[in-house]
SERO-4910 file (N, C-alpha, C, O; in steps of 0.05 Angstrom, whole numbers):
BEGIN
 pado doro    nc1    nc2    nc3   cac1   cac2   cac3    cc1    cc2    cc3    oc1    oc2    oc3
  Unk    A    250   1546  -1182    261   1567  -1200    243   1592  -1196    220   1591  -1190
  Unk    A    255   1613  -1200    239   1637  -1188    238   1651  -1214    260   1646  -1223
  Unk    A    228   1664  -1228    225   1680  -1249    221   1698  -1259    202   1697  -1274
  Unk    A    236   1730  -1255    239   1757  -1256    202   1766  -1275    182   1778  -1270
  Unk    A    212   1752  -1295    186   1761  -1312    152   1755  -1304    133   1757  -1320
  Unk    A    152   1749  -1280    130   1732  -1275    103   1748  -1284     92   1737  -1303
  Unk    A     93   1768  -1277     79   1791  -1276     69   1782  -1304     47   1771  -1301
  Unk    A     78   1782  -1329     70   1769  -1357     63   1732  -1357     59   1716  -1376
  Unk    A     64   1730  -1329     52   1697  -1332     29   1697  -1312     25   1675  -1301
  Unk    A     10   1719  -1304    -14   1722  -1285    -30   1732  -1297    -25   1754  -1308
  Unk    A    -58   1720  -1301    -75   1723  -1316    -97   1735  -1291   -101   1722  -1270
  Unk    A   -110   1762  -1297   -125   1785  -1275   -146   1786  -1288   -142   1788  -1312
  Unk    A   -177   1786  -1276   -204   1791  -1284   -217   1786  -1256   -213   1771  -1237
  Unk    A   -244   1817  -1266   -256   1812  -1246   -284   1837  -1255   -279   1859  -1266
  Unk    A   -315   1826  -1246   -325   1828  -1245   -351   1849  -1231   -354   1847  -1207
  Unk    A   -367   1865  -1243   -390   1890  -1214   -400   1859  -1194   -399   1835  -1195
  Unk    A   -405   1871  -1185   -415   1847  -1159   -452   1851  -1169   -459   1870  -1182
  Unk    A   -473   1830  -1159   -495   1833  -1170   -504   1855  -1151   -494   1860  -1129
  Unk    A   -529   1869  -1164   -543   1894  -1159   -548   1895  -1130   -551   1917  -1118
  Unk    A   -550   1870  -1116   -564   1872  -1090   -532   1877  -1074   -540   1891  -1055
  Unk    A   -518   1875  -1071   -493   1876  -1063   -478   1895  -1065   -458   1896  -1051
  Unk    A   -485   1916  -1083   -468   1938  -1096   -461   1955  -1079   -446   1973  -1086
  Unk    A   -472   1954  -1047   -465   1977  -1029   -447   1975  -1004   -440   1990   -986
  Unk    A   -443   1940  -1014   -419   1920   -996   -399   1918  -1009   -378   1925   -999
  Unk    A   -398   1907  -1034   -381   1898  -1052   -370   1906  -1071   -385   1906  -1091
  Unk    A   -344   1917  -1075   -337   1926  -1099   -337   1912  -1133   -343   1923  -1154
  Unk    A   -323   1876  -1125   -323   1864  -1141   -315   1837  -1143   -300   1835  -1124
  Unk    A   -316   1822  -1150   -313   1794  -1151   -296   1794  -1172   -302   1807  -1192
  Unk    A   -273   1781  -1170   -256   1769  -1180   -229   1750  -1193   -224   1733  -1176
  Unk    A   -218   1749  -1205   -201   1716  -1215   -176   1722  -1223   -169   1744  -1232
  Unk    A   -161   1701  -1217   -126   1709  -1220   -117   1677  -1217   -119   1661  -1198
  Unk    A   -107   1674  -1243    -98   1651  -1257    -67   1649  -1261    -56   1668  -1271
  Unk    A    -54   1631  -1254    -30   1628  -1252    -15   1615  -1272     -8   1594  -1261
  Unk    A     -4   1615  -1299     17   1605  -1313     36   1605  -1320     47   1622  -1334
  Unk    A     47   1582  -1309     80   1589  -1312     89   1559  -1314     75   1541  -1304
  Unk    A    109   1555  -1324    116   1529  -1328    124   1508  -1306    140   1514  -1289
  Unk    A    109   1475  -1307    111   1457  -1283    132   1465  -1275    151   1469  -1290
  Unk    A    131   1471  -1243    150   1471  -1217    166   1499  -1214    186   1501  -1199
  Unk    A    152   1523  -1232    160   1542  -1227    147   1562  -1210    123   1564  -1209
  Unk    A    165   1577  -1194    156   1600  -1166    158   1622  -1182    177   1626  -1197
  Unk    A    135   1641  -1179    147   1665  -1187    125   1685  -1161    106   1677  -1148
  Unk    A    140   1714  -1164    130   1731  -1145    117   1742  -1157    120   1745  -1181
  Unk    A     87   1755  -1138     62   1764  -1153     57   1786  -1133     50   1782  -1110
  Unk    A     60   1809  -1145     59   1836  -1127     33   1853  -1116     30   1869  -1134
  Unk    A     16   1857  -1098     -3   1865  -1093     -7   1886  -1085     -4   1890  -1061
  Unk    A    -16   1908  -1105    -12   1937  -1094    -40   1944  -1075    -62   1934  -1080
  Unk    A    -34   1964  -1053    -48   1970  -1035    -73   1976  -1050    -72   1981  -1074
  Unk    A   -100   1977  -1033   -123   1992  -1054   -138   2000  -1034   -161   2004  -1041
  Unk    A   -131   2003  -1003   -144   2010   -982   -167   1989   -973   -175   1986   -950
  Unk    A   -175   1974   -994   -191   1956   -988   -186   1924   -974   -165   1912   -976
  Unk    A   -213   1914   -958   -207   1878   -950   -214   1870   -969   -231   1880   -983
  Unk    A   -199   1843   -976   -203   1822   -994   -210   1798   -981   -200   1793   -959
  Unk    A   -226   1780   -992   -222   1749   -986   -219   1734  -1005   -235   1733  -1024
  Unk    A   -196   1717  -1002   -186   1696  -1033   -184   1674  -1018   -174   1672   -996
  Unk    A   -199   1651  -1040   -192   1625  -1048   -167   1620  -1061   -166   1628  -1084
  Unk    A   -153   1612  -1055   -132   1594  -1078   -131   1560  -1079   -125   1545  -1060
  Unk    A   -136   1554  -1103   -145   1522  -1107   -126   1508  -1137   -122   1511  -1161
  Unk    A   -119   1495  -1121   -100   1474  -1139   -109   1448  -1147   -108   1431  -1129
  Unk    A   -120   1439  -1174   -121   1417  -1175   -152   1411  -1162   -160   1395  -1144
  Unk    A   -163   1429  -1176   -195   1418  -1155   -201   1421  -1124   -223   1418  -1113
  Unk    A   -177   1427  -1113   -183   1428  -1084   -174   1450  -1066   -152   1456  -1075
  Unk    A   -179   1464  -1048   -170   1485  -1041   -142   1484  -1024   -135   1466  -1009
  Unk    A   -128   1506  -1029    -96   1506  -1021    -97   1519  -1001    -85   1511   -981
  Unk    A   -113   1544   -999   -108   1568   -979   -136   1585   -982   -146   1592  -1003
  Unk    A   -146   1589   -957   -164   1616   -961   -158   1638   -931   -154   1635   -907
  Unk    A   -158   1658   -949   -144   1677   -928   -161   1713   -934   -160   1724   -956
  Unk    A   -170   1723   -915   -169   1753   -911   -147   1767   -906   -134   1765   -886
  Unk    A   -142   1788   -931   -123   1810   -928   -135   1835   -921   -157   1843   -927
  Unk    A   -114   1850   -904   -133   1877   -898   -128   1894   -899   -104   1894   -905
  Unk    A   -135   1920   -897   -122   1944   -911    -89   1944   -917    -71   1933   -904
  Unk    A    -86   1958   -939    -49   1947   -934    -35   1983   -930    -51   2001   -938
  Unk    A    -18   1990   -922     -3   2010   -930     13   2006   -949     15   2022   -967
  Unk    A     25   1987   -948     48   1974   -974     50   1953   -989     40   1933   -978
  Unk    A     56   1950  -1007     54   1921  -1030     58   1899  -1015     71   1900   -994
  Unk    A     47   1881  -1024     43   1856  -1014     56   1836  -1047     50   1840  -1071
  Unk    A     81   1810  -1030     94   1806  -1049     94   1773  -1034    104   1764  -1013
  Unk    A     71   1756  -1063     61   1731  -1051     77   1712  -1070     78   1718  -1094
  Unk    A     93   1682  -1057     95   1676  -1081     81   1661  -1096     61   1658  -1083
  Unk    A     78   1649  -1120     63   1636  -1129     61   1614  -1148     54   1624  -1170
  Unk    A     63   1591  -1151     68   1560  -1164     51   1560  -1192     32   1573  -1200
  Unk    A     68   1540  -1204     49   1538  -1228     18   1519  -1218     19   1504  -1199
  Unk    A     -5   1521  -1232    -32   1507  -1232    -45   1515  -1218    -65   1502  -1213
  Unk    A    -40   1548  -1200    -62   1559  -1187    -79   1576  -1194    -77   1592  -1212
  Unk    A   -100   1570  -1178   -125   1589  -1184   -131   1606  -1162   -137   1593  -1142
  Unk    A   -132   1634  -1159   -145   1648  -1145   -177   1661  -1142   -179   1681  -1157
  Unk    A   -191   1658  -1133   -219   1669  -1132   -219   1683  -1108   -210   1675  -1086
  Unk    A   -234   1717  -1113   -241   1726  -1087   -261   1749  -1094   -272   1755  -1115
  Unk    A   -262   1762  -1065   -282   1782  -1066   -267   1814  -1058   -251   1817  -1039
  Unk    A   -273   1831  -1071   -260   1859  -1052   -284   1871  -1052   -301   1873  -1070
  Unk    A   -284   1882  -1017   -301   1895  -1002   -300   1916  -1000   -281   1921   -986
  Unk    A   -315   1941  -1008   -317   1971  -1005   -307   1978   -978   -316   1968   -957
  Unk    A   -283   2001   -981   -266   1991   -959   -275   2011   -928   -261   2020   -911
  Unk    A   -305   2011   -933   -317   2020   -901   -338   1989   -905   -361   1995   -907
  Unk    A   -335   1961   -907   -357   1946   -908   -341   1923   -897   -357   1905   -892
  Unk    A   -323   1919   -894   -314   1894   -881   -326   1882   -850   -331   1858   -845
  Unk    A   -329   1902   -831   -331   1900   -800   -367   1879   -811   -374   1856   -806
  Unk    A   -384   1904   -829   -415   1894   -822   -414   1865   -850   -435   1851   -847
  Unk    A   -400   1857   -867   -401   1835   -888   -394   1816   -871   -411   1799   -866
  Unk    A   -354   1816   -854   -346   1797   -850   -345   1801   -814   -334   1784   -801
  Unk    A   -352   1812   -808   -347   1822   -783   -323   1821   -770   -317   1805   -752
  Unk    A   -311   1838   -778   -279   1833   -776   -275   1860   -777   -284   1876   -792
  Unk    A   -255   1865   -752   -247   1899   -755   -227   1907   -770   -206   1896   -764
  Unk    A   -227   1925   -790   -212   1930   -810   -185   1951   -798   -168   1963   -812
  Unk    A   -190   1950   -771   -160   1968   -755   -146   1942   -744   -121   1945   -747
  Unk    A   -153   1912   -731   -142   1896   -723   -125   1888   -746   -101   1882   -742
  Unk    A   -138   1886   -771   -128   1863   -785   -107   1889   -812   -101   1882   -834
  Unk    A   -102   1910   -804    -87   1932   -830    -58   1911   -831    -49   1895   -815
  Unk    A    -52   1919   -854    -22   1911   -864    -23   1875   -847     -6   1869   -830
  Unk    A    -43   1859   -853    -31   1832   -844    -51   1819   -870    -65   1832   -886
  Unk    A    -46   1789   -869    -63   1774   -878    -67   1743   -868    -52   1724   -867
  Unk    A    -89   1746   -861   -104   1718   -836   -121   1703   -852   -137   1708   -869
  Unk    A   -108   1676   -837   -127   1645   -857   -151   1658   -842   -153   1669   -820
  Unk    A   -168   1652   -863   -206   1667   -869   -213   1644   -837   -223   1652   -816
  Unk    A   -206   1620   -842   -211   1606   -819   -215   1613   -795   -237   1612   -783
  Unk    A   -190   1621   -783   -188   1641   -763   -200   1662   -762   -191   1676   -744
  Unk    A   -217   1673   -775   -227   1700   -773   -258   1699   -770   -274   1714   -760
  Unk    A   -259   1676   -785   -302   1667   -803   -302   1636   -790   -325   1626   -790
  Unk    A   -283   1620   -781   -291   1596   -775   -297   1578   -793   -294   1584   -817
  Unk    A   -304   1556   -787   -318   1532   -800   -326   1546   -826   -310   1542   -844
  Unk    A   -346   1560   -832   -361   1567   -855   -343   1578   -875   -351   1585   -898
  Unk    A   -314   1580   -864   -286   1599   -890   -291   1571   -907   -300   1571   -930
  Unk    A   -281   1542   -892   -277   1518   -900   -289   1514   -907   -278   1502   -925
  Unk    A   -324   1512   -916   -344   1501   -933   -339   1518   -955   -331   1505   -974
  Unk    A   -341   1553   -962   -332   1565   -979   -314   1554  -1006   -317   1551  -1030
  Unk    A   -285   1551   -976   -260   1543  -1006   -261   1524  -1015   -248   1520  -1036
  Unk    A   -280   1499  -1002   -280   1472  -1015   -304   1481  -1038   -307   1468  -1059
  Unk    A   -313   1495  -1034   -339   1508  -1060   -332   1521  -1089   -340   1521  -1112
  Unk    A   -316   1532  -1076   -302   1551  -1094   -281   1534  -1112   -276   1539  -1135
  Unk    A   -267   1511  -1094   -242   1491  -1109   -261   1479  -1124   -252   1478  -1147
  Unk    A   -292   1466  -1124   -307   1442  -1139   -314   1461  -1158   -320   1448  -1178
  Unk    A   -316   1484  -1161   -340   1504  -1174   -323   1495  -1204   -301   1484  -1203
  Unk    A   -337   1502  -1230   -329   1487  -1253   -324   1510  -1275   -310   1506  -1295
  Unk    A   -334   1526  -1271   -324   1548  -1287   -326   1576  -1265   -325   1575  -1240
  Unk    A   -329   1604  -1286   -329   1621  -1265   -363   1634  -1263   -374   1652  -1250
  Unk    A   -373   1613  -1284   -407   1619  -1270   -414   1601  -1249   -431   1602  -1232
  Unk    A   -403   1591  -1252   -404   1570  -1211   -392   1575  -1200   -395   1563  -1179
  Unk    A   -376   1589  -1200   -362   1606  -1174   -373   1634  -1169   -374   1642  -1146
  Unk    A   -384   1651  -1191   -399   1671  -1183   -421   1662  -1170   -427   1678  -1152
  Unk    A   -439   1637  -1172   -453   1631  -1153   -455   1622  -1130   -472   1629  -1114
  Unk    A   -433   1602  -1126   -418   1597  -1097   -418   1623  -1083   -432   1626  -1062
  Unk    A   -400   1647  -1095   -401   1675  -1077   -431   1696  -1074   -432   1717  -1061
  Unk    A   -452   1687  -1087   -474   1703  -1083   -491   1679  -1059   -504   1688  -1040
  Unk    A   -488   1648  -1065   -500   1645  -1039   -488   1642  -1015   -501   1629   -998
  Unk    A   -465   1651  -1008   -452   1651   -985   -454   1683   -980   -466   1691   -959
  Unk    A   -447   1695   -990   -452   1730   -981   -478   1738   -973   -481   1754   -954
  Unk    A   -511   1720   -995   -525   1734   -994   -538   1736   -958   -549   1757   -950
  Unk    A   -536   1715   -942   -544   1719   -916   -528   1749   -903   -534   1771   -894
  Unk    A   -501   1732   -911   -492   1756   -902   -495   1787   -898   -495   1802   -879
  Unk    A   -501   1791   -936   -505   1825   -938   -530   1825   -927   -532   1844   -912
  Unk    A   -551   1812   -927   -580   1816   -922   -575   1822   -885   -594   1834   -875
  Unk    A   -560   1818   -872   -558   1821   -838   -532   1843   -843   -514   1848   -827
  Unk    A   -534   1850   -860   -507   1876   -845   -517   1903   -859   -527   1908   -881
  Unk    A   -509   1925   -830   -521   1944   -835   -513   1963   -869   -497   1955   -887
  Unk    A   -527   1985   -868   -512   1997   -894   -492   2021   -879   -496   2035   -858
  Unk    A   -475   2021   -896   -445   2034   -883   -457   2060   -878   -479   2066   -885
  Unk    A   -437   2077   -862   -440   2102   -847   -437   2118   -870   -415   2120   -881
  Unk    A   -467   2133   -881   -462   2159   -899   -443   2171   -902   -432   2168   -923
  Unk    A   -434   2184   -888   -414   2205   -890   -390   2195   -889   -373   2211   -898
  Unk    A   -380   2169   -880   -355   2154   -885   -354   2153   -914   -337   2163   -929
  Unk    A   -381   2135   -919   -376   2122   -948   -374   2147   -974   -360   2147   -995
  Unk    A   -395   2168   -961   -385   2203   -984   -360   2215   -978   -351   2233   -994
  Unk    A   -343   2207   -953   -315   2214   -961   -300   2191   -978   -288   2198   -998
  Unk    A   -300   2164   -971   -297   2136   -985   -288   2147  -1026   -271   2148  -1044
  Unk    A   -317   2153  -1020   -323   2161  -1057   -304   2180  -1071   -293   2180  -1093
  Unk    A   -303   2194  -1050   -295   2229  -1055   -263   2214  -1063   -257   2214  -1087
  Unk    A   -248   2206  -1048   -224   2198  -1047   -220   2180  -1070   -199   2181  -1084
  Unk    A   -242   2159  -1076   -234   2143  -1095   -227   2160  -1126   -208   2164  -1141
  Unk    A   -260   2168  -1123   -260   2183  -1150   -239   2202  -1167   -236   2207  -1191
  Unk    A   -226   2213  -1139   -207   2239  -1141   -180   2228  -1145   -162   2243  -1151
  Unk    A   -176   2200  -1141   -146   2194  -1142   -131   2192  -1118   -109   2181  -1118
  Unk    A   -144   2206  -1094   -135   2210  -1066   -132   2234  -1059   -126   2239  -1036
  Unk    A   -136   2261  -1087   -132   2279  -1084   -156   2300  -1072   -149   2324  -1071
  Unk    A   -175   2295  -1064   -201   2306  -1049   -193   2319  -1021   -177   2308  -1006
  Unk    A   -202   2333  -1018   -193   2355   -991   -217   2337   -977   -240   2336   -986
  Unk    A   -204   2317   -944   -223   2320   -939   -246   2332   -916   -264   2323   -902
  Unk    A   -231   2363   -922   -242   2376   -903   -267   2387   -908   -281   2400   -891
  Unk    A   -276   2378   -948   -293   2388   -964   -311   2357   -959   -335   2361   -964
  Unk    A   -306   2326   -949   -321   2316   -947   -339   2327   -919   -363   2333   -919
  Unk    A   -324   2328   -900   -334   2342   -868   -353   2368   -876   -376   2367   -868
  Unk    A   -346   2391   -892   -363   2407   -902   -392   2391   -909   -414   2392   -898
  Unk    A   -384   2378   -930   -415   2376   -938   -428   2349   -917   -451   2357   -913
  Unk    A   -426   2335   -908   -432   2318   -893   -442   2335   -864   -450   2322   -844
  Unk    A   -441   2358   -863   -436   2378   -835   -435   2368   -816   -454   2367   -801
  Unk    A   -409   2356   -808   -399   2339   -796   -365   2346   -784   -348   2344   -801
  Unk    A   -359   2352   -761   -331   2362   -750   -314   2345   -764   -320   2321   -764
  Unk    A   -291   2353   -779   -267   2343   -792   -258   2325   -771   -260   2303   -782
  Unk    A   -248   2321   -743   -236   2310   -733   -256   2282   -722   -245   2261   -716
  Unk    A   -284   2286   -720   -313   2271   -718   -306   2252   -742   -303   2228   -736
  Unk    A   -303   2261   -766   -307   2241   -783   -284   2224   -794   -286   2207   -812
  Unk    A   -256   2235   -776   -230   2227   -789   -227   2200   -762   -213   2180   -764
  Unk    A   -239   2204   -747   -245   2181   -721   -266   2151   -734   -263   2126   -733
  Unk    A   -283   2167   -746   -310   2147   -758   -297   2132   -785   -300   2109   -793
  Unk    A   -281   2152   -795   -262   2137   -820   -247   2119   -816   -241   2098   -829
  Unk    A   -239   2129   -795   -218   2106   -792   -220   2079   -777   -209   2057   -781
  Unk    A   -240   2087   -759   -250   2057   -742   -260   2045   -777   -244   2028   -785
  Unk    A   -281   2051   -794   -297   2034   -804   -272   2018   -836   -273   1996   -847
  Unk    A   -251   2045   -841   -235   2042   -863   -205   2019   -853   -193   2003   -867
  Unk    A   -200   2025   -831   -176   2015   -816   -149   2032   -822   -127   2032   -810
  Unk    A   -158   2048   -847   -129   2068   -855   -147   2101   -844   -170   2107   -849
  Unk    A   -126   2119   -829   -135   2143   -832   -134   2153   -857   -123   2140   -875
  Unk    A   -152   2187   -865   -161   2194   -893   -138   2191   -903   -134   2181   -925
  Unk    A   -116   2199   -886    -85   2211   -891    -65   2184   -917    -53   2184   -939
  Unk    A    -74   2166   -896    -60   2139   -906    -78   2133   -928    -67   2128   -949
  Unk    A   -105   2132   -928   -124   2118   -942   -115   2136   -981   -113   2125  -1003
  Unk    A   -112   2159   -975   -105   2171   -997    -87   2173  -1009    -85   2183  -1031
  Unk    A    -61   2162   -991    -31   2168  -1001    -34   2138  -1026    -30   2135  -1050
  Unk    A    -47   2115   -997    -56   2096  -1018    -62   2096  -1048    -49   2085  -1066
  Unk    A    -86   2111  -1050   -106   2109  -1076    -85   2129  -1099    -81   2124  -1123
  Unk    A    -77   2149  -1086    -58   2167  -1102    -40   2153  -1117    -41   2151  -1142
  Unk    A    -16   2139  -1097      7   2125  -1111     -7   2092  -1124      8   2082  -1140
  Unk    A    -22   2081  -1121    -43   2062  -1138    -40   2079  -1172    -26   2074  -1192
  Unk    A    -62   2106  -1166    -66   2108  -1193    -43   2118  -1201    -43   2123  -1225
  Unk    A    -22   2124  -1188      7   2129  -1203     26   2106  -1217     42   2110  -1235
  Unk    A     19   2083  -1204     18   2052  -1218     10   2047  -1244     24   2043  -1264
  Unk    A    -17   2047  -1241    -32   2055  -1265    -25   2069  -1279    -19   2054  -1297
  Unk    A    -21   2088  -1285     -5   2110  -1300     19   2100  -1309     22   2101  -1334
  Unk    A     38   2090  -1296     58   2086  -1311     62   2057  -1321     82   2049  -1333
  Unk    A     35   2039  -1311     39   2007  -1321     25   2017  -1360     30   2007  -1382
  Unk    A      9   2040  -1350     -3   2048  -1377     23   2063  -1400     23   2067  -1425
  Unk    A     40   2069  -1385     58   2079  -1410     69   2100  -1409     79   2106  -1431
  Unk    A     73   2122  -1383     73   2142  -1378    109   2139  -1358    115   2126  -1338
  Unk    A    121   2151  -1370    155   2149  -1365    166   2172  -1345    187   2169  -1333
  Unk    A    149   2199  -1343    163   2224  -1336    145   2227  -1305    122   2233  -1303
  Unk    A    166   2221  -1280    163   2217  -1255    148   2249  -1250    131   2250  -1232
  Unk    A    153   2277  -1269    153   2293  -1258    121   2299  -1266    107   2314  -1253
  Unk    A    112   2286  -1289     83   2290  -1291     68   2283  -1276     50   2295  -1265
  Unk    A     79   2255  -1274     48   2239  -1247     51   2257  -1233     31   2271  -1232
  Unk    A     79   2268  -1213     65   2286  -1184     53   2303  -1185     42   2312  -1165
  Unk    A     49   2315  -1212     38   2341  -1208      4   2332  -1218    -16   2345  -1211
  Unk    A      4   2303  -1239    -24   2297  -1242    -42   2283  -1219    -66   2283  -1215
  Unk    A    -18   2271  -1203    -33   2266  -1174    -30   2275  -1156    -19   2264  -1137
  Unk    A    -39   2301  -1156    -41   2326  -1133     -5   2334  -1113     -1   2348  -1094
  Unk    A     11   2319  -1129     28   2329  -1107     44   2354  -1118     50   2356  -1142
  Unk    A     53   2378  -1096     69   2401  -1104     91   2396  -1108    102   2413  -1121
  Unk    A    106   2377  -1102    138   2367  -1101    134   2339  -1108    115   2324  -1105
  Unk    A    174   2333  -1126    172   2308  -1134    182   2299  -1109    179   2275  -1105
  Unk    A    195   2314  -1092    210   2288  -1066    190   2284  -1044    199   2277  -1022
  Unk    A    163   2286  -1046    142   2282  -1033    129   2260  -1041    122   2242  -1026
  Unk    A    124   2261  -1071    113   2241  -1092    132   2206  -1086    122   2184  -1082
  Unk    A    163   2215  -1090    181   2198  -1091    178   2189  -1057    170   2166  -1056
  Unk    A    180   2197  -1040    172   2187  -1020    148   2169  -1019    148   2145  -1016
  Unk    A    130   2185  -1020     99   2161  -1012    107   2144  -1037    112   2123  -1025
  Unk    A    110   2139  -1058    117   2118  -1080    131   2096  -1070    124   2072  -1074
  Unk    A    159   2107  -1051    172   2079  -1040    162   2074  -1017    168   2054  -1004
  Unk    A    150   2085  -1011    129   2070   -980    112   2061   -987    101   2050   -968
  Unk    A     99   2059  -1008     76   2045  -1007     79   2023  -1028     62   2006  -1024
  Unk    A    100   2015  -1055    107   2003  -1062    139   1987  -1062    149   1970  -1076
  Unk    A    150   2002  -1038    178   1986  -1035    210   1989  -1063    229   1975  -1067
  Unk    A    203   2005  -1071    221   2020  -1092    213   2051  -1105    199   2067  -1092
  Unk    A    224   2057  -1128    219   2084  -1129    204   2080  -1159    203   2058  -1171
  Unk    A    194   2104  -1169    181   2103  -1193    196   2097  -1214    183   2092  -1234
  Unk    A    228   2096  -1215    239   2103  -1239    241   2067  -1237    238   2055  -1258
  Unk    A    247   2051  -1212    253   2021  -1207    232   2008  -1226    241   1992  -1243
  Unk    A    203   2015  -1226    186   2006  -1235    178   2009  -1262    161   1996  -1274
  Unk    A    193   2030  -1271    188   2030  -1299    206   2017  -1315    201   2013  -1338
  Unk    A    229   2010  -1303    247   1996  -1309    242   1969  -1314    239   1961  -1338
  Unk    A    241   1951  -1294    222   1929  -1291    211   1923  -1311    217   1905  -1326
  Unk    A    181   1946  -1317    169   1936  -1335    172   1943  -1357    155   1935  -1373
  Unk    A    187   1955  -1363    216   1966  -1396    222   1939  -1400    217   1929  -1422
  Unk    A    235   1922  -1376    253   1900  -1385    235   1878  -1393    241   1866  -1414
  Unk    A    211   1871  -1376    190   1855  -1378    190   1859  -1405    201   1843  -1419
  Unk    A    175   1886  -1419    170   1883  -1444    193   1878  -1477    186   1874  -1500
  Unk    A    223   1883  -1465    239   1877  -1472    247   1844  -1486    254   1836  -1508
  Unk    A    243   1830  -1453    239   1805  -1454    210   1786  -1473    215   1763  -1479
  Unk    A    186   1796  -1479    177   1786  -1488    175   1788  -1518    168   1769  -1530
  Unk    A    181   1812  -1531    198   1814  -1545    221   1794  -1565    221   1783  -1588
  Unk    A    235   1797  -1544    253   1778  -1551    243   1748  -1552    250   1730  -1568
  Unk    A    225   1749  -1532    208   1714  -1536    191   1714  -1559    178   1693  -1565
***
């Protein structure tokens, strides 16, 4: 059985990563699955420019562990009743030196961790399936990373101060003002961005833009013509464009959706 409303049956949390980590790791975090025995429902994953690595464990034991990597567009997984997800998201110039994995091979796909990390993915998810709460699983992920972060370099300055610039801004940051201050040729650093990000600035921002346009309207916000103009865009048929490319419908689809979602519980 598949179930329109699912989105209100996924339970989302997640965590700063510890202090020693903070310049690899964005965050550690959990995604819990309820929905009634033997039901499928679809669980939608909006782009965030960043790699992830998730556990998913059923029943004590691990189901799946897999790296996702940069996405341009939603990612639409399905998902069973009694699962558990655990993972990590990687500051998205830190994947190549954490997991050593190039974040241009692996854009818009997602690869069993196996294949990518070997043997050591498999000791992980069987760690992560035994771990007993989520203070044993935050520990499972600090002693498996910590070799790691301790051997990988620290990310390229001037990537990671355009990185920032973009996050902070919504995607709206000129980044011809990161190349300014970095004094660094625009086309020098849109090469370095992209080998270390896997999305050019171009994509990496359309990303973060229509994200916080998500945000915005999962928060409550109904009028298509405000977001474009609150997230930097001059036109709505520019806005409405990158919106269905990067989430697979249009803004008005999505507020709809979640009109009806809240409709429906409601009524429950």
């Amino acid at each position: 059985m598949l179930l329109d409303g699912a989105p209100r049956r996924f339970f989302y949390g997640e965590q700063p990563p510890p202090e020693p980590f903070s310049e690899h790791l964005l965050a550690l975090w959990s995604f819990d699955v309820r929905l009634p025995e033997g039901a499928v429902a679809l669980h939608t994953v909006w782009p965030d420019g960043c790699v992830s690595l998730s556990v998913v464990c059923g029943a004590g034991k691990p189901v799946a562990a897999s790296i996702v990597g940069p996405r341009l567009r939603a990612l639409r997984i399905p998902m069973r009743s009694g699962l558990t997800v655990r993972g990590i998201r990687l500051w998205p110039d830190t994947a190549a030196q954490v997991l050593g994995v190039d974040p241009v091979a692996i854009r818009d796909l997602t690869r069993p961790a196996s294949e990518l990390l070997g043997m050591n993915a498999l000791s992980l998810a069987r760690a992560i399936a035994r771990a007993e709460d989520d203070l044993a699983v935050g520990a499972v992920w600090e002693d498996w990373l910590a070799p790691r972060i301790a051997a990988a370099a620290l990310p390229d300055p001037d990537v990671r101060l355009a990185v920032r610039l973009l996050i902070d801004s919504d995607g709206a940051s000129d980044f011809a003002d990161a190349a300014r201050e970095a004094d660094v040729g625009v086309r020098q650093l849109e090469r370095r961005f992209a080998a270390a990000v896997g999305l050019t600035p171009k994509q990496f921002a359309r990303v973060r833009r229509v994200r916080a346009a998500i945000g915005a309207i999962m928060a409550g916000e109904r009028r298509t013509s405000l977001l474009a103009e609150r997230f930097g865009y001059t036109d709505q048929p520019r806005f409405a464009r990158d919106f269905k490319s990067v989430t697979g419908f249009s803004a008005d689809a999505l507020m709809q959706q979640l009109d009806q979602f809240e409709t429906d519980d409601e009524q429950a």
